[in-house]
C-alpha angles and dihedrals in degrees: 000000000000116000111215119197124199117235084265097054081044093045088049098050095054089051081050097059093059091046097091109163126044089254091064088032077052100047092052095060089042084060095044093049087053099049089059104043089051083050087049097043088050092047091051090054096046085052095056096032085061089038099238084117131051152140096289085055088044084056100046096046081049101055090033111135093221091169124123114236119239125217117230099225 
């Protein structure tokens, strides 16, 4: 099986190799966690600002029951 990887993953893994103690290794991901929730945040704006989410959405994602259900066998 061939792995292909996508000019990101590519991207990513040349930045990697110069990342060589757990502070820089750290740092990255800082910096990654930061890009998408900023993606997210700005997602979720754009979604109230046009009216397809609000509170009454906000409510029922929050009292979802998401669990999945176990048989008693």
């Amino acid at each position: 099986m061939e792995t292909v990887l996508n000019p990101t993953q590519l991207h990513l893994l040349k930045m990697f190799s110069f990342a060589k103690d757990s502070k820089s290794l750290e740092e990255i991901r800082v910096a990654l966690t930061d890009v998408f929730a900023k993606r997210v945040e700005n997602g979720m704006d754009a979604l109230w600002e046009s009216g397809e989410w609000d509170n009454e959405k906000n409510e029922a994602v929050l009292n979802e029951h998401l669990r999945t259900p176990y048989k008693n066998i």
